[in-house]
C-alpha positions, 0 to 999 in steps of 0.5 A, spaced: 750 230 282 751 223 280 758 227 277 759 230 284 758 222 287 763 219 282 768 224 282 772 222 289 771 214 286 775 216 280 781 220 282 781 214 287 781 208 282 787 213 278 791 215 284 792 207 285 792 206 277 798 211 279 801 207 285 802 200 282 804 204 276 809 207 280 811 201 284 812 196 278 817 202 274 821 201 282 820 195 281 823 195 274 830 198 276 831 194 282 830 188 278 835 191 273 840 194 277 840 188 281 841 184 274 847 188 273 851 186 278 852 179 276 856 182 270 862 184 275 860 177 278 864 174 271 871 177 273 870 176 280 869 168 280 875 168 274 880 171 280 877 166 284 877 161 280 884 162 279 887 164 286 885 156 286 888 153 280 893 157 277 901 159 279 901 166 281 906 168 274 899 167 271 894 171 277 897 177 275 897 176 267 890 174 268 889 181 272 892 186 266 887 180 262 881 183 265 882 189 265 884 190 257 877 186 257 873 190 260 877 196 256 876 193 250 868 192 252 867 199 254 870 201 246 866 196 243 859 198 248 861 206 246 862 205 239 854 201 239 850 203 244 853 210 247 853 213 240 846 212 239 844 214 246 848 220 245 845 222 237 839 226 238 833 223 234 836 216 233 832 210 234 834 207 240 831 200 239 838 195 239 839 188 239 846 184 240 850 185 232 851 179 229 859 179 230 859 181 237 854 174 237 860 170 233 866 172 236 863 171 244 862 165 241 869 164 239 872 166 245 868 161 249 869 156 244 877 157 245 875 157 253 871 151 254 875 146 249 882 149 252 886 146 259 884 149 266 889 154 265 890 156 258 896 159 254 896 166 255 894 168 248 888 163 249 886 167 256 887 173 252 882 172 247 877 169 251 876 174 256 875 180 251 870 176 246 866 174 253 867 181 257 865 184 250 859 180 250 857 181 257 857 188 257 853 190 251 848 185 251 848 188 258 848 195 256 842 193 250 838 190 255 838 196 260 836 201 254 830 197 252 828 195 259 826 188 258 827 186 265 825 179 265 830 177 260 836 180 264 833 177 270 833 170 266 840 172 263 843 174 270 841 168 274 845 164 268 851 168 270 851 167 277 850 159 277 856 159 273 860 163 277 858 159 283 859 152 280 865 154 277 867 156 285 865 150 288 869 145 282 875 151 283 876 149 291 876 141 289 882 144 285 876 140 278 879 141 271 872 143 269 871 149 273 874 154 267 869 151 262 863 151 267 866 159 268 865 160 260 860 157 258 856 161 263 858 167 261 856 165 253 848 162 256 848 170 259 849 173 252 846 167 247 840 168 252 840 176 251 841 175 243 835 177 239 837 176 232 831 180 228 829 177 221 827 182 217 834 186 218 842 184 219 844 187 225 850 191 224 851 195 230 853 202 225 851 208 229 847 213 225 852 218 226 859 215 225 862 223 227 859 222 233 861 214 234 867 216 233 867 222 239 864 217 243 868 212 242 875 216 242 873 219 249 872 211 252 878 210 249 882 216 252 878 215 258 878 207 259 885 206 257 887 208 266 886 201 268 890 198 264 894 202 263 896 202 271 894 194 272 901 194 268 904 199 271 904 196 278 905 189 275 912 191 273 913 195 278 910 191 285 910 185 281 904 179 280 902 180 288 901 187 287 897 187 280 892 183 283 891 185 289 889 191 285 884 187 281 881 185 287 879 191 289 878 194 283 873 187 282 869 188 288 869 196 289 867 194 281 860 191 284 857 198 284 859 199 277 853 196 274 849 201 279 853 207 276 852 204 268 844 203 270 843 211 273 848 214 266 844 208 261 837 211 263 839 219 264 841 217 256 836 214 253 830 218 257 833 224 261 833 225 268 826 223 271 827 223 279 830 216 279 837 218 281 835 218 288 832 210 287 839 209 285 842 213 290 839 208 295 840 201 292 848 204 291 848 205 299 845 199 300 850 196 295 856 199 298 854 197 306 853 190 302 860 190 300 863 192 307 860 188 311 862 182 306 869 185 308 868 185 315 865 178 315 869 174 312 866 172 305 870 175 300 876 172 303 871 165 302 871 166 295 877 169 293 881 165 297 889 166 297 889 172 293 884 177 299 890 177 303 893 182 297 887 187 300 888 192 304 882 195 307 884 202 306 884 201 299 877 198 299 875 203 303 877 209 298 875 205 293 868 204 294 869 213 295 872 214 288 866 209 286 860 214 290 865 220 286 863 217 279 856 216 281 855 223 283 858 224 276 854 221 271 848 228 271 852 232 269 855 227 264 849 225 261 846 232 261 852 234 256 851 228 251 844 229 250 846 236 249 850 233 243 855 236 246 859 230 244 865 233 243 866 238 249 866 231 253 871 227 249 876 234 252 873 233 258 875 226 258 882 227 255 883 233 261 881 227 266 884 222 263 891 226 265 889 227 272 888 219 273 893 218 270 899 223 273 896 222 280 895 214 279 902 214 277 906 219 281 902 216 288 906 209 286 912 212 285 912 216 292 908 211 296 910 204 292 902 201 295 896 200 291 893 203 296 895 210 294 893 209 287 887 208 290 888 215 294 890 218 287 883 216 284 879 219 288 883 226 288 883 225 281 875 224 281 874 230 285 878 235 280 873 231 274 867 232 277 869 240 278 871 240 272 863 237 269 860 240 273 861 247 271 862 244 264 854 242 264 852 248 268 855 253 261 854 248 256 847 243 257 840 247 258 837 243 262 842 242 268 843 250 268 835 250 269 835 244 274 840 247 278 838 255 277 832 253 279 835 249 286 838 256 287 833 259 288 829 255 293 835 255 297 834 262 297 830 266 303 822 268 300 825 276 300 831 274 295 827 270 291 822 276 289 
């Protein structure tokens, strides 16, 4: 009897256990994601910062700086983080490699101690060592879930970029040195140097890294890649009117890398829909910051490059990417490595033969954009069948989904 009495106690004290532990993981990812979106905020307050200060000549080299930058941080991130995740049985306990410390230091060095708008060279150096900092501290720091350290890092960056902004519109020489060195407290801030090993960041399964890493290169090498593109053929206008509209429909890029870096480390757990809320609540942001005025606020003479059709389909090409990331993921814990890297070479020629033959026929960036969300349909198409023949845990998720569509009578 006296168990009887206590039983209703316990399972009340345990579904409440369940509750708070439910919400502080929900917590967790919002606080996470949330952090994540200070990583775009770097490139965003840059263009910024240059609209203000620098010749139109030097905006548009800045646009191909940033996207080689985020180019080379992809490749680096991949051959670190992303073949570890994609190994089956590898430890996934990371930390910042001391060399990637080092160069983000350089490169916020030659920034800081450099003029308030730098050779061309200098620009280039540091926007890679800084935006490769950013990115793997980032994506280190979403893998192993310290949450409050992210938080702390993110907080930095957002500082900066809005001291940096304010300096920039009284046209203050300091504004590019304020911009750097908060970009290096972000990642010194995420840098964790154990000492009982030196942190090299060697993968443990060097055939693999480099799959991972090859099939980043293939597919990362679009933006660049069309960055230049219209830069020569539209000119500096042009280059960076597109790099505004990649940076800000880029705000839900940290979104679509949190839902992939989870789903590799930990597998799919019911969490893509919280992501899918906190993109829409991202995507609405983005829009009605558009409507009310504040992008051009903040990035000044260089918003009116933008159009709002290709915001608009830009934010769709983005959705497509999210909607992505689950059968990607399931491939890769699959060990399916190499199947992707063809996947990605496949999309790489769509992105590429769209994007390209678009500019040509339309001579508009918003055509680019166009040519993106096609090219990300026919990707996901292609993934998704992919993921349903070659990755056992989707066939069954999506077999089973199937099924329950199907009336009772079918399903006997």
């Amino acid at each position: 009897m006296t168990e009887k009495t206590r039983m209703p106690g316990s399972q009340g004290v345990l579904s409440h256990a369940r509750s708070l532990k439910a919400e502080k993981k929900h917590l967790h990812a919002v606080v996470q994601i949330v952090a994540g979106l200070a990583l775009n905020a770097f490139p965003a307050a840059f263009i910024a910062v240059f609209a203000r200060v620098a010749p139109i000549d030097r905006q548009g080299f800045l646009a191909v700086c940033l996207a080689i930058g985020a180019y080379v941080a992809q490749l680096l991130c991949a051959f670190v983080v992303e073949s570890r995740l994609a190994t089956p049985g590898a430890d996934h306990s990371l930390s910042l490699p001391w060399w990637m410390a080092l160069f983000s230091v350089i490169s916020g060095a030659v920034l800081i101690s450099g003029p308030t708008v730098p050779l061309p060279a200098v620009l280039m150096i540091g926007v890679i060592g800084l935006m490769s900092g950013l990115l793997m501290a980032r994506s280190i720091g979403v893998v192993d879930g310290g949450w409050k350290r992210e938080a702390a890092a993110a907080t930095v960056l957002l500082v900066a970029c809005l001291v940096a902004l304010t300096l920039a519109q009284h046209h203050n020489g300091h504004c590019l040195r304020v911009l750097a060195l908060g970009a290096l407290m972000a990642i010194l801030a995420r840098y964790r140097p154990r000492p009982h090993r030196r942190d090299s960041g060697i993968p443990p399964d060097i055939r693999k890294a480099e799959w991972v890493t090859g099939e980043t290169a293939v597919v990362g090498v679009i933006q660049p890649a069309l960055t230049s593109i219209i830069l020569v053929m539209l000119g500096p206008a042009a280059s960076v009117g597109f790099r505004v509209i990649s940076t800000i429909s880029g705000a839900l890029e940290p979104i679509i890398a949190y839902a992939r870096f989870r789903q590799l480390a930990h597998g799919y757990k019911g969490e893509f829909a919280h992501v899918a809320i906190i993109f829409a609540a991202g995507m609405a942001v983005i829009l009605g910051a558009a409507l009310l005025g504040i992008w051009s606020l903040i990035f000044g003479p260089a918003w009116n490059l933008v159009t709002v059709v290709g915001l608009l389909l830009a934010c769709l090409w983005k959705v497509l990417m999210l909607l992505n990331t689950v059968p990607f993921a399931a491939l890769r814990r699959a060990g399916k490595t190499a199947l992707v890297f063809w996947f990605r070479c496949t999309s790489t020629i769509i992105y590429l033969a769209l994007g390209v033959a678009f500019l040509l026929i339309c001579h508009t960036t918003t055509a680019v954009f166009l040519a993106f969300v096609l090219a990300q349909m026919l990707t996901n198409l292609l993934y998704h069948y992919g993921a349903k023949r070659a990755a056992a845990n989707y066939r069954l998720v999506f077999n089973a989904a199937g099924r329950d569509k199907r009336p009772p009578s079918q399903n006997v």
